[in-house]
N, C-alpha and C positions, 0 to 999 in steps of 0.2 A: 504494500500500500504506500503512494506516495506520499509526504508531507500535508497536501491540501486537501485529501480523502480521510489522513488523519484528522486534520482538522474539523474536517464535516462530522465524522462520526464524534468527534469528543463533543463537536455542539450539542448533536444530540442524545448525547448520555446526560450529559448535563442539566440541559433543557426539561428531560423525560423525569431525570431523578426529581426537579425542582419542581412542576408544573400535575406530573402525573399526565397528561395531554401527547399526544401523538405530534412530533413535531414535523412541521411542512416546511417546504423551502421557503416559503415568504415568512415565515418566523426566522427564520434563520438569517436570510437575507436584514430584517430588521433590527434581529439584535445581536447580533455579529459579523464585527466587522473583516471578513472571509478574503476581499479583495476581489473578486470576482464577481461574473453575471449571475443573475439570476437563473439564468439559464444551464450556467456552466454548475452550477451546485446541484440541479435539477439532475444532469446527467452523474455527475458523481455519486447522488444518490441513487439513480438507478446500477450504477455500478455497484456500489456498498452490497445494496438488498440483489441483486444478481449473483455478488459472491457470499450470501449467506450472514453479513454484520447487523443489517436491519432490515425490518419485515412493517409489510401494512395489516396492521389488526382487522380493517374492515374498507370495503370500497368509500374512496374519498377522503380516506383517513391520513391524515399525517404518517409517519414513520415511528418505531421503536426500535429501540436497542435489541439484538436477539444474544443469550448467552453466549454465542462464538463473538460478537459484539463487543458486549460487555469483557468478555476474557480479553481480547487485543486491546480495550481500552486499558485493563488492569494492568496487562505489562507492558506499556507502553510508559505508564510513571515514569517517569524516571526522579520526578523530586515529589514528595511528599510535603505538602505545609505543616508547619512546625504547629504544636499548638496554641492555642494564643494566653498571655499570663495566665487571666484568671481562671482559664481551663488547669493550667499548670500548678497555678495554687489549691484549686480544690482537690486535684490529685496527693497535692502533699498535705492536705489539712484533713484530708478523711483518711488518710492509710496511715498519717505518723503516731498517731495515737492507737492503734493495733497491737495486744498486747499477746498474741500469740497465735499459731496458726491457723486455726478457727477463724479469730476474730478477722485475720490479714483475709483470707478466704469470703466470709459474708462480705468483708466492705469492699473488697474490688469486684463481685459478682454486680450488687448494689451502685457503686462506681460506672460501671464500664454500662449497665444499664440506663444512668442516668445520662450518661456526655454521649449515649450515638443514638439511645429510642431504639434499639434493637433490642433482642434476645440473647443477656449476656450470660456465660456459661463460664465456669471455671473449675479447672479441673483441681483435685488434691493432690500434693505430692506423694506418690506413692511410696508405701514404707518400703519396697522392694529395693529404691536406688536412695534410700535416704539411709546416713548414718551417723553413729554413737556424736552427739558433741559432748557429752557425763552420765555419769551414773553415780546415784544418790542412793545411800543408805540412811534409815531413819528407824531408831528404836523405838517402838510404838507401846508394846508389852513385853513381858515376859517370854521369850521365844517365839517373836513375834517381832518383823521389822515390815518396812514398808520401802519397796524398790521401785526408783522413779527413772525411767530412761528419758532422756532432751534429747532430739535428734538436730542433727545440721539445720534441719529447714521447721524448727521449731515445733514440729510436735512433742507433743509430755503423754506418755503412758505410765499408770503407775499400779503397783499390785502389793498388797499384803501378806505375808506368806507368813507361814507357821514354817520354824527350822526346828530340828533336834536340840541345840545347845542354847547357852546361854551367852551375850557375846556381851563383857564388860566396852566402854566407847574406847578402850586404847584399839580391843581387837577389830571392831568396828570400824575406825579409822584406817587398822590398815589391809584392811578388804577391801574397803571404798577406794581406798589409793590406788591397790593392781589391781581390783577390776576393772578402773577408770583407766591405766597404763596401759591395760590389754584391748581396751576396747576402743577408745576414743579412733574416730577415721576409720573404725569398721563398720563393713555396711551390714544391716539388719540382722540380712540372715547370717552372716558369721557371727554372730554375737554369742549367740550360747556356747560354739566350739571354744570360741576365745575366752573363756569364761572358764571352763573348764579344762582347758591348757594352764590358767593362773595356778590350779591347785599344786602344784609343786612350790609355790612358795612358801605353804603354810605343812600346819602337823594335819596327820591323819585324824585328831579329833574335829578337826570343820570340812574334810573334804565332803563329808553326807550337804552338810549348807550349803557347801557352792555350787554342788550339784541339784538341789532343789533352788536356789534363783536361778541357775541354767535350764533348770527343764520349767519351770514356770513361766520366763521370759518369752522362752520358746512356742507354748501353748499361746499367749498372751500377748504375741508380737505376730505370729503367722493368723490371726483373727483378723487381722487390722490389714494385712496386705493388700487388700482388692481395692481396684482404683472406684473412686466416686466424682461425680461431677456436682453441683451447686447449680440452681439458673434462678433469675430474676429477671423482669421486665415480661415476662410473659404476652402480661396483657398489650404490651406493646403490637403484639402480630394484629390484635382487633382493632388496630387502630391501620393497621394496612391491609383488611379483609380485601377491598377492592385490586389487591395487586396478584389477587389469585384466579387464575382462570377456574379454578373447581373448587370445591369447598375447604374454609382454612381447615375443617376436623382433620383430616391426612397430617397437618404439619402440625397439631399439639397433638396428636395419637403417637407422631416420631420423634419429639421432643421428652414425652414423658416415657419412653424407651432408656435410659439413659447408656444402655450398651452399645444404644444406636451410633451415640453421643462420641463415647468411650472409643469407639472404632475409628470413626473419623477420626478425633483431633490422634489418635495412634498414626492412622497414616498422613496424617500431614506434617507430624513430625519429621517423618522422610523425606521431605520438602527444603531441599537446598536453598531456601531464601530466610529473610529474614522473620516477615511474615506473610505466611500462607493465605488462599484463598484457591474456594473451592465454590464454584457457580453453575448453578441449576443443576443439569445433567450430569456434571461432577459428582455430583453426590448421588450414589445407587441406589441409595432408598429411596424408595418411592414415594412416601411422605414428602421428603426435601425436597423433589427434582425442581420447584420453584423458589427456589430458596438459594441462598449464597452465606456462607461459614466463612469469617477471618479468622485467624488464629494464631498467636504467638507465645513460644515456649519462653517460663522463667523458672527459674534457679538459681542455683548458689555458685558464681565465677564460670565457668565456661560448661558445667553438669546441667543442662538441663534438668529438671524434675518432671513438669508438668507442662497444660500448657491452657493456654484461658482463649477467651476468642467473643463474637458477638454473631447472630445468627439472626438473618433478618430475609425480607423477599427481591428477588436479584434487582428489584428497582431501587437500588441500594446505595446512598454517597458513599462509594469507595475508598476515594482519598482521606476523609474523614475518619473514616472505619479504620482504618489499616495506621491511621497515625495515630488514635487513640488507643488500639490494641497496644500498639507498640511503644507509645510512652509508658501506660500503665503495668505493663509485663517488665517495662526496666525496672522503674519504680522500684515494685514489688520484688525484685530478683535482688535490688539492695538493700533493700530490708532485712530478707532471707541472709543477707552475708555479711550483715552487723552482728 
């Protein structure tokens, strides 16, 4: 596609996303300045809609974006507008106050709903790729402590266990110390091996204890493995009923799926760019095929965990979508590695 076929179709992406209205070459003519006849725009759009970028919904009608459309429009970006302050401030005045991963999780689900009017969806870090940043021992009772695991990206699991012994706080402390040396920067599931690797530091009167926090974490830690997703804004789609050609039920039938959910942002992890997007027929579920997923993974330094995104109908501001995912995924991934 040349430069000035460029320019026609981004007119009318633009146009379509702002107006919702089928755009005709004398709208275009009016409020873009193309440089060219009327005439000549006229044929470019028979060109566009001949090689499949825009299609006429009905005789007489204007023109639409069609998802092979929309997709050349998306990588065609090449710069993204930045976002403006006080979008940038309310990103840091609702997430700095986040006091652990839960709460980071609700307020960017909440966040990313409020700044695009989409369907924002945020995935949990999974305990799979998440690991030790401590481990807390707490004398509760009488053979009886309480074991608190923090991971890297801020989850707290904790459990109470009944041990065989009694453990005065010097011996306590220093079980806390190797098990915290052996574990700390292990991922999940090494945790119980590493655990009971420590036992050669101590007497064979506590190895029975280190072996019941090892098999308990283990029980108590592989519960928790499976990934979940979060969404907000729901009701946002009934506020774009009209941008469905069949009924919106198919896309909150494939939203309250969440494995549907799950799958996707999996494979657009595989997605060599920054942040992904995945438009209409992209997406194999049938529910979605009207519908367009941005998404971008955060974490801790260059580990990805997870990955969050906003899910809306392909008449979508793009550019908009895709800078907000992607400030708020930074955001959040700095948070994660304070």
């Amino acid at each position: 596609m040349d430069d000035r076929r460029l320019d026609v179709l981004r007119a009318i992406v633009e146009d379509y996303v702002d107006t919702r209205e089928p755009v005709g070459s004398k709208t275009l003519v009016e409020r873009h300045h193309l440089g060219v006849s009327p005439a000549t725009i006229r044929n470019d759009m028979a060109a566009l809609e001949e090689s499949g970028f825009i299609a006429q919904p009905h005789t007489s009608a204007g023109r639409i974006p069609t998802d092979k459309g929309y997709r050349y429009f998306v990588d065609q970006l090449s710069t993204i507008k930045p976002l403006s302050q006080p979008e940038r401030r309310a990103i840091q005045q609702l997430l700095d106050g986040a006091h652990d991963i839960d709460d980071i999780v609700e307020r960017t689900v909440r966040l990313l709903s409020q700044l695009t009017r989409q369907v924002a969806i945020v995935q949990y870090p999974s305990l799979r790729r998440s690991a030790v940043r401590h481990i807390e021992l707490v004398a509760v009772a009488e053979q009886r402590i309480l074991v608190v695991v923090i991971t890297d990206t801020g989850r707290v699991q904790q459990k109470t266990i009944e041990i065989d012994a009694n453990l005065d706080e010097s011996e306590l402390g220093e079980l806390r110390v190797r098990l915290n040396a052996a574990t700390i920067g292990a991922r999940i599931s090494q945790v119980p091996e590493e655990i009971r690797a420590a036992k050669v530091f101590f007497n064979d009167s506590l190895h029975a204890t280190i072996d019941i926090i090892a098999d308990v974490l283990k029980d108590s830690l592989s519960d928790e493995v499976e990934d979940r997703v979060i969404l907000a804004g729901t009701a946002n789609l009934a506020r774009s009923d009209i941008d469905f050609t069949r009924s919106i039920g198919p896309v909150l039938d494939a939203i309250e799926e969440h494995v549907v959910l799950l799958r996707l942002l999996r494979e657009m992890a595989h997605d060599e760019v920054d942040v992904a997007v995945r438009i209409g027929a992209e997406n194999v579920h049938d529910g979605l095929m009207e519908t367009s997923l941005v998404s971008a993974g955060y974490g801790v330094g260059d580990d990805v965990l997870a990955r969050m995104g906003v899910l809306g109908p392909t008449r979508m501001n793009y550019p908009t979508s895709i800078a907000t995912v992607r400030a708020v995924a930074r955001y959040v991934s700095r948070i994660l590695a304070t």
